[in-house]
C-alpha positions as CSV (number, residue, x, y, z in Angstrom):
1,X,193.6,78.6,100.3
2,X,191.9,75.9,98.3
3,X,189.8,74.3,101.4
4,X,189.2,78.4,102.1
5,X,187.6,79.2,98.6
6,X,185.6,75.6,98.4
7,X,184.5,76.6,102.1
8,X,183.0,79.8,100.8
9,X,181.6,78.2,98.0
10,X,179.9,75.8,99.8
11,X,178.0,78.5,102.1
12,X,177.3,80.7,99.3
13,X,175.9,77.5,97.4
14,X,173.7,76.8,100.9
15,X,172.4,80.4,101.8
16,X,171.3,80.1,97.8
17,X,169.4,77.3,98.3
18,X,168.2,78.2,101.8
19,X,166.7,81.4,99.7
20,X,165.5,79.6,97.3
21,X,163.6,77.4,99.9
22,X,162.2,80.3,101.6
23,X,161.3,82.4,98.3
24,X,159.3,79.4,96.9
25,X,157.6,79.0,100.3
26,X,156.7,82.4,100.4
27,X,156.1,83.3,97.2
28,X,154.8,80.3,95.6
29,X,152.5,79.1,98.3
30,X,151.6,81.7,100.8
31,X,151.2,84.7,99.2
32,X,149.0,82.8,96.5
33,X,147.1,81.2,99.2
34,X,146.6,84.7,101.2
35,X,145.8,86.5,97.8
36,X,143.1,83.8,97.1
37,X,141.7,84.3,100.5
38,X,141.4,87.5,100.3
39,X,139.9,87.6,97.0
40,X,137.2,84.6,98.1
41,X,136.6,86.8,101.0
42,X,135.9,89.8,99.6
43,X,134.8,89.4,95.9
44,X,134.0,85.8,95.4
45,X,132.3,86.2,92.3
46,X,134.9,88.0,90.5
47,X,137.4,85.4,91.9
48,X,135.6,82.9,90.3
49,X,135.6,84.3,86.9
50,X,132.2,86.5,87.5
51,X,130.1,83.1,86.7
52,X,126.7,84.1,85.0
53,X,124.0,81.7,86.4
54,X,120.2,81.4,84.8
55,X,117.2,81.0,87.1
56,X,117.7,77.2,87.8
57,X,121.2,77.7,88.8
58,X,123.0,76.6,86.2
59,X,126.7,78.8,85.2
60,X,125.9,80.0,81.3
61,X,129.2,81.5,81.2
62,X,131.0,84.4,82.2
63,X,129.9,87.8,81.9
64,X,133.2,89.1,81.2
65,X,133.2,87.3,77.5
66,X,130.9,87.7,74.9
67,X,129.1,84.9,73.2
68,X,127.5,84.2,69.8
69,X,124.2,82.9,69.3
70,X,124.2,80.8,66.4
71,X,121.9,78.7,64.5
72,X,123.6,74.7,64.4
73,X,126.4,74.8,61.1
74,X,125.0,74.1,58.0
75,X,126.5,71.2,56.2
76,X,129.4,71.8,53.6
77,X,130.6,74.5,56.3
78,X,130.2,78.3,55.7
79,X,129.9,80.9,58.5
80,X,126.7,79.6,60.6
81,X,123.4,81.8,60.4
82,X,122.8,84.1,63.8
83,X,119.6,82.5,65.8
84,X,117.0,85.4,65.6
85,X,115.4,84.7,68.7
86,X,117.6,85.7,70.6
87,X,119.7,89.4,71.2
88,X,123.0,89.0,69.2
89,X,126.3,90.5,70.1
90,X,129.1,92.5,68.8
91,X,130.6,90.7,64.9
92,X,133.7,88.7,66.3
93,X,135.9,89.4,63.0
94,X,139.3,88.4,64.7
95,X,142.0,86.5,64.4
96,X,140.9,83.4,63.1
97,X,138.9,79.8,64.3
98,X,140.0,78.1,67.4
99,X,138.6,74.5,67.9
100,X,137.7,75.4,71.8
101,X,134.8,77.8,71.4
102,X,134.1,76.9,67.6
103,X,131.0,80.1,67.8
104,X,133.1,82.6,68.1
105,X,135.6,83.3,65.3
106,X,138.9,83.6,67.2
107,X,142.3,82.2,67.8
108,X,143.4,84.7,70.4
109,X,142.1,88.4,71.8
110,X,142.6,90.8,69.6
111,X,141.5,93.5,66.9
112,X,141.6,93.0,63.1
113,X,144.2,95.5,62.7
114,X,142.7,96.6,59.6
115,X,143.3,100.7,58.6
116,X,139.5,102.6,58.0
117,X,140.4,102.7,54.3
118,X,141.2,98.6,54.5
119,X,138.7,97.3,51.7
120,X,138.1,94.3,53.3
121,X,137.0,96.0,56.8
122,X,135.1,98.2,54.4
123,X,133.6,94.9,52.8
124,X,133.0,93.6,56.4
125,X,131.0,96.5,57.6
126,X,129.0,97.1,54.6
127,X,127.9,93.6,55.2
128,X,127.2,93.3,58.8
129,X,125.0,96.8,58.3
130,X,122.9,94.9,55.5
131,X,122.5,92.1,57.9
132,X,121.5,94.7,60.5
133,X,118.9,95.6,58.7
134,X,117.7,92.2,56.9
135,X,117.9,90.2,60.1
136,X,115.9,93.0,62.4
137,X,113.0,94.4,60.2
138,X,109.8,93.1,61.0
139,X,106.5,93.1,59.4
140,X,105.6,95.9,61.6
141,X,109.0,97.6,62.2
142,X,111.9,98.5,59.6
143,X,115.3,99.2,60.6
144,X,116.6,102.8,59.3
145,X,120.1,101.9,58.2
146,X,120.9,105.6,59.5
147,X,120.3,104.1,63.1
148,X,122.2,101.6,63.2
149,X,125.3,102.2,65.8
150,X,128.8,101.6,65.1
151,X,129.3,98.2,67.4
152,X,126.4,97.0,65.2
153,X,129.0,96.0,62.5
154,X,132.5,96.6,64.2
155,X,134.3,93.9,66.3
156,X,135.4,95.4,69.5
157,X,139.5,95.6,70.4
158,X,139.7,92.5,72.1
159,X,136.9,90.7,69.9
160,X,135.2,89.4,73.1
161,X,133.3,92.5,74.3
162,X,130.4,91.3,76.4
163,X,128.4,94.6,75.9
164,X,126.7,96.0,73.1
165,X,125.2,99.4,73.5
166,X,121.5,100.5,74.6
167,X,120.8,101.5,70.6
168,X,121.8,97.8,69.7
169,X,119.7,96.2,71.6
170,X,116.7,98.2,71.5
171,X,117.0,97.8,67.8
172,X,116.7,94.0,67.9
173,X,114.0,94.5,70.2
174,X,110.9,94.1,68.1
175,X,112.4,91.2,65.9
176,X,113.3,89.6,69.7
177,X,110.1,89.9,70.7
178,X,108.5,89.1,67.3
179,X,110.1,85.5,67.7
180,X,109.5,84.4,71.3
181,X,106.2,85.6,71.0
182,X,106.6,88.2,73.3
183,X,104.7,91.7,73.5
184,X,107.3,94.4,72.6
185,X,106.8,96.6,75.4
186,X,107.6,93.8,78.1
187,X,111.3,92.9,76.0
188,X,111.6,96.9,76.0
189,X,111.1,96.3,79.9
190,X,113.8,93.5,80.1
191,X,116.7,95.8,78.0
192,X,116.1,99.0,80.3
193,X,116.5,96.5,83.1
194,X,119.6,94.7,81.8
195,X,121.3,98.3,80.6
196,X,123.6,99.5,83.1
197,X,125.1,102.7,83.3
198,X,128.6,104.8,83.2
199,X,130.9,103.9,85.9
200,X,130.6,106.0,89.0
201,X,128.2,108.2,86.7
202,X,130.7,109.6,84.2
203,X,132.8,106.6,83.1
204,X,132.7,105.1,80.0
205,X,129.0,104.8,78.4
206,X,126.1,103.1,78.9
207,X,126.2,99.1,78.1
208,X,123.8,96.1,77.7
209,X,125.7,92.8,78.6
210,X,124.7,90.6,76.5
211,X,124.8,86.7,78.1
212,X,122.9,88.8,80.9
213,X,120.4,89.8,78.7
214,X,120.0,86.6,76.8
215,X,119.7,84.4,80.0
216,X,117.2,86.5,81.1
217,X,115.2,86.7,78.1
218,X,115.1,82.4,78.3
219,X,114.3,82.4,81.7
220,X,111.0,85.0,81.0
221,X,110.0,82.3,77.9
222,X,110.2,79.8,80.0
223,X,107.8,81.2,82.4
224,X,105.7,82.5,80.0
């Protein structure tokens, strides 16, 4: 009876192992493999994290993650003042610094989690639309605080939205174009071309990415 149970112990203990073989063959190896095939077949940008490239070739980032455009720290610290030249994105009010990606003010994805009446994210917006205004009025243009949209001065869910909408950026477009020295008819030209619409027509709403925008707008000064 003994040399019967350790008998069936033993060949339970090997068709384990023989499953475990074959499991971590199949499903740590091949399928991975086939499933990255597949994708580097059929969608080889998206496999490789949708890689934003300006006109010399060079990968800018991705255009799934937003980026700030900020002005080198100051010293003594403090937040770091937007750069003016060039289309700025969503505020990134999150959940903290990381010491990765020290622009963009966040440990993790994620919203504020801050109620409508929180007086902080009251404080937080009542800034950001004062910025709106300061940092985009021109000599020749003046930015009605009545027109400025809501992802002006709100973080988005995640805090790394990509997109701002069309009215953002055609807001900043006379302050963009008053600082590269560009007329503001040919940036209004590089925003219509950059804004894409809903998804299959009726999904979701029209959205300017920003990195896109941006790498664009360096490439045209470049050539200028």
């Amino acid at each position: 009876m003994t040399h019967h149970t350790a008998g069936t112990t033993v060949r339970v203990l090997g068709a384990g192992l023989r499953a475990l073989l074959v499991l971590t063959l199949v499903c740590g190896l091949l399928y991975p493999l086939a499933v990255t095939g597949v994708a580097q077949a059929l969608f080889p940008g998206k496999a490789d994290g949708s890689e934003i490239r300006d006109a010399s070739g060079q990968i800018v980032g991705s255009s799934l993650i937003g980026q700030r455009y900020d002005l080198p720290p100051e010293q003594g610290g403090g937040a770091p003042a937007p750069d003016l030249r060039w289309f700025q994105p969503r505020p990134s009010n999150g959940l903290g610094t990381n010491s990765v990606n020290t622009g963009y003010a966040l440990l993790l994805s994620g919203a504020t989690n801050r109620s409508g009446d929180n007086e902080e994210l009251i404080r937080w917006v009542r800034d950001a639309r004062a910025a709106v205004v300061r940092y985009n009025s021109t000599a020749s243009y003046r930015v009605d605080p009545g027109d400025i949209p809501a992802d002006a001065v709100t973080s988005s869910g995640s805090g790394l939205d990509p997109h701002i909408s069309p009215a953002y950026a055609k807001l900043q477009i006379h302050r963009v174009a008053e600082r590269n020295a560009l007329g503001v008819a040919e940036v209004e030209h590089l925003v219509a071309d950059h804004t894409d619409g809903r998804v299959l027509g009726f999904l979701g709403e029209p959205r300017v990415n920003v990195l896109e925008l941006n790498t664009a707008l360096r490439d045209l000064t470049r050539n200028g």
